[in-house]
N, C-alpha and C positions, 0 to 999 in steps of 0.2 A: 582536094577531097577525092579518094578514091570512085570509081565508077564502079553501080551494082554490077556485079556479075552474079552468073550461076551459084557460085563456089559461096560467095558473100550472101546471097538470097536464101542458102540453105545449110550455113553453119549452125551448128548449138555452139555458141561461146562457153554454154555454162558445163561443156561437157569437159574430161579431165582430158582424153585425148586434142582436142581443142585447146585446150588451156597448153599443155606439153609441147604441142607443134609450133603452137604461135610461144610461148616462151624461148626455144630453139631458134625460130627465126628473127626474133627482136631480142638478144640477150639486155640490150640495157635496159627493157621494160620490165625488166624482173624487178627490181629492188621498188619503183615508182608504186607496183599493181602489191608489191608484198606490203607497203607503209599503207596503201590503200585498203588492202582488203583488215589491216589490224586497225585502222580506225573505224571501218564501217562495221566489225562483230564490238568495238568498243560502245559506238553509239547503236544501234541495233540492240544490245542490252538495256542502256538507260533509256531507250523510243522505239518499243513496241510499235506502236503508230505509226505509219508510216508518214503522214506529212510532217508529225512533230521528227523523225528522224530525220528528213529528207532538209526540214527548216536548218537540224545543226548541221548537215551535208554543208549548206551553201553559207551560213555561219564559217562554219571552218574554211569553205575556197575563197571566201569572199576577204577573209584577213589576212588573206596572201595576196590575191591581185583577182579582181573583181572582173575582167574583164575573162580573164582563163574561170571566174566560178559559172559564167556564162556560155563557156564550150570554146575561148577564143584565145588561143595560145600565144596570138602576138595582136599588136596594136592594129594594123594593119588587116586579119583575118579580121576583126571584128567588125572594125568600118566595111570591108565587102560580103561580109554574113548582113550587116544591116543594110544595105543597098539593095542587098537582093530579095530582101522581105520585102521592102518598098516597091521595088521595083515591079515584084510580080501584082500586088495589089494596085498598084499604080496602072498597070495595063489594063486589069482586070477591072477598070472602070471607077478605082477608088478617088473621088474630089473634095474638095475643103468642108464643105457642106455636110457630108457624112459625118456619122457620131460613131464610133470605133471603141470598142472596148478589147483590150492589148494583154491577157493572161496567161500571166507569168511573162513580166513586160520585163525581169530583172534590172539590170542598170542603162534601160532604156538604148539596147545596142541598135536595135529597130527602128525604138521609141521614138528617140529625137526627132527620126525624119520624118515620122507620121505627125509631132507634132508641129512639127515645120509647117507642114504641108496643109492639115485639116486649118478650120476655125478656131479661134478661142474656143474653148470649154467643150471643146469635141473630143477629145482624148481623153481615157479612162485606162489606168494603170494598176493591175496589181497582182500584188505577187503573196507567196507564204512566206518571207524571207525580210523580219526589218532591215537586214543588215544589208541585204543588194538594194534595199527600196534607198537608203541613205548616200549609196553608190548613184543611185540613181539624180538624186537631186544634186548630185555632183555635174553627171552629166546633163542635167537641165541648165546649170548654170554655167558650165563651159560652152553652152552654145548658144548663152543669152535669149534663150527660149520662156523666161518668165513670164509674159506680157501674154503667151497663151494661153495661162489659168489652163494648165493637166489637170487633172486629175490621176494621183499617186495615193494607192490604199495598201493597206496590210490585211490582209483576207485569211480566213481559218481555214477555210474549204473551199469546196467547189461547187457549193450549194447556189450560190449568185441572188441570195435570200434578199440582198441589200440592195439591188438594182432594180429601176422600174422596169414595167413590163412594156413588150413591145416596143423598145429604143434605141439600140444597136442597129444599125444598119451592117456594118461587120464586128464581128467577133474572129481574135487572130489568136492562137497558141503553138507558137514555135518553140520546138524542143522542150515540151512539158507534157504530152504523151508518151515522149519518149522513159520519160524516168518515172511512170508510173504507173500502179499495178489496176489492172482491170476496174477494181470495184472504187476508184476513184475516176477513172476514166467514165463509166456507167452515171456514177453521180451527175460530173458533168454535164452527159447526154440529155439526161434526165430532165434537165432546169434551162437548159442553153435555147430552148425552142418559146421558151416565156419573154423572156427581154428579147429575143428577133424582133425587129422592127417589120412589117409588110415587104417581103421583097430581097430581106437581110440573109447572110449565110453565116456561116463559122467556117474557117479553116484552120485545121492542125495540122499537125507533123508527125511522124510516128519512125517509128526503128521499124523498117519493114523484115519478114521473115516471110519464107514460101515454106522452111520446113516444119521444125516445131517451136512455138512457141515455148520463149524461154525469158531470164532476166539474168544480171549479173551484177554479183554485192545489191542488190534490190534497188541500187541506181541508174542502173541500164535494162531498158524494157524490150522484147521484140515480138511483135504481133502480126497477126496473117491480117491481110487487107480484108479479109470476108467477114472475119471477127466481129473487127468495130464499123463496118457497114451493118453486118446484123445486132450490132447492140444499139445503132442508130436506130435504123428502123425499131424495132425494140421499143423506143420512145417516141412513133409520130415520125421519124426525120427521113428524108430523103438524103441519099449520100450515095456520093462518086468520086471516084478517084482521079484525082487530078495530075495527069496525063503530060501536060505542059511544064507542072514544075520537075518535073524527073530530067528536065534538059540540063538545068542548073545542078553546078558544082557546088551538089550538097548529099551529106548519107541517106538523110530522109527522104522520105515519101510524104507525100498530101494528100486529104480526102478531104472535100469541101461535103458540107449538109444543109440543108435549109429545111423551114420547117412547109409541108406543100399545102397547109391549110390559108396561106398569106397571099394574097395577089399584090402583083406588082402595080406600085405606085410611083405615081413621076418623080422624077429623081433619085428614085433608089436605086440599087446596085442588079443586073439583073441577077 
C-alpha cells in the first residue's frame, strides 16, 4: 500500500485532469476503470439510493471473487488487511470478554479473528450485502469457528434501530466510510452513541483528503478529517484522530469517537 504523501492527500481524483494524468501513467487501467465506470452509470440508473446501489456494487464484485469485492486483490492481501484490523484493536486493549459489533463485517476478512479471539456470542456481524454475508458463512466454516455463535445480520441501514442500547463495548467499520456519502455517514453518527456500552468507542476508516472533498463513480469517497470530527460532535461524540494507525500499510485514515457522557467501568476498553 502506497504511503500518504502531499500529492496523495490533496488530489481530486474526480477531476478530468486527474483522471488524464493517472490514465497516461497506468495505461492498463484504462479498460478495467472504463468496464467500471459503464456498470456503475448502469446501476446508478436502476438505484438512485445509494445503499440499494452500493448493495448491487458488492452483488456484482462478490460473484466474481469475494475476497477482491472486499478491496483484497490477492489471497494473501487479505489475510494481512485482516491481521492488521486485529492487530491494532488487539493492542488497543481489545479481550474475549468484550462484545464487538463488526459494520460492514463483509466476508469476515477481519471477522474471523475477532471471532477467534472474543467469547461466544460476542461478535456481531453485519453488512448491506446478502451476497458477501453468504461469503461470509463460508469463511466462518473454513476456520471451524461455529461453536462461537457470531452473529451475521443483513442490515438496511445505518440506523442500528435493531441493537440494544448501551452494549457494544467496540464498534469497528473498516472501509465502509470510505464508499460512502456524507448523509449516510451522519446517520451512522447519529445512533452509534446509543448501543456504546460505558467506556465503549467506534472506530472507522475513511479516504482521507486535505484538499477538496470529492467521490468517484460514488464508490470511492474522500473526506477532510475536520468533516467528520465536526459531524461527530455534531451528535454528542467526542472524536480523534488516530495517529498510531497511519504507521500501518494501509490508504486510510482512522478517527476513533466515544460518546463523553459514559464513564469508564471495569473491564471496558478505555
Amino acid at each position: 500500500m502506497p504511503k500518504k504523501t502531499t500529492a496523495s492527500l490533496t488530489a481530486n481524483r474526480s477531476a478530468l485532469s486527474h483522471r488524464v494524468g493517472y490514465a497516461l501513467r497506468n495505461p492498463a487501467r484504462i479498460a478495467p476503470y472504463v468496464r467500471r465506470s459503464l456498470r456503475d452509470k448502469w446501476l446508478s440508473h436502476k438505484h438512485p439510493n445509494h445503499v440499494d446501489y452500493y448493495r448491487a456494487v458488492m452483488a456484482s464484485d462478490t460473484s466474481r471473487n469475494p475476497q477482491a469485492a472486499v478491496g483484497s486483490q490477492t489471497h494473501e492481501r487479505w489475510l494481512a488487511l485482516g491481521e492488521m484490523q486485529f492487530a491494532y484493536l488487539a493492542e488497543h486493549g481489545l479481550t474475549p470478554r468484550h462484545r464487538m459489533l463488526d459494520i460492514g463485517c463483509g466476508n469476515l476478512r477481519a471477522g474471523w479473528r475477532f471471532i477467534d479471539h472474543l467469547d461466544a456470542g460476542n461478535y456481531y456481524g453485519i453488512d448491506i450485502s446478502p451476497d458477501i454475508l453468504i461469503a461470509a458463512k463460508r469463511t466462518l466454516t473454513t476456520y471451524h469457528l461455529q461453536d462461537k455463535l457470531p452473529h451475521l445480520t443483513i442490515t438496511e441501514n445505518l440506523s442500528l434501530d435493531f441493537l440494544p442500547q448501551e452494549h457494544f463495548d467496540v464498534v469497528h467499520a473498516h472501509s465502509v466510510f470510505s464508499h460512502s456519502p456524507i448523509e449516510v455517514i451522519d446517520e451512522c453518527l447519529a445512533h452509534v452513541g446509543r448501543i456504546l456500552a460505558p467506556g465503549g468507542f467506534f472506530d472507522f476508516t475513511f479516504d482521507r483528503t486535505e484538499g477538496t472533498e470529492h467521490q468517484v463513480l460514488r464508490e470511492d469517497f474522500y473526506y477532510r478529517t475536520e468533516t467528520l470530527i465536526a459531524l461527530a460532535h455534531k451528535h454528542g461524540l467526542a472524536a480523534r484522530f488516530m495517529d498510531d494507525w497511519e504507521k500501518r500499510p494501509h490508504g486510510q485514515s482512522k478517527i476513533r469517537v466515544s460518546a463523553p457522557a459514559h464513564t469508564t467501568e471495569s473491564g471496558r476498553l478505555p
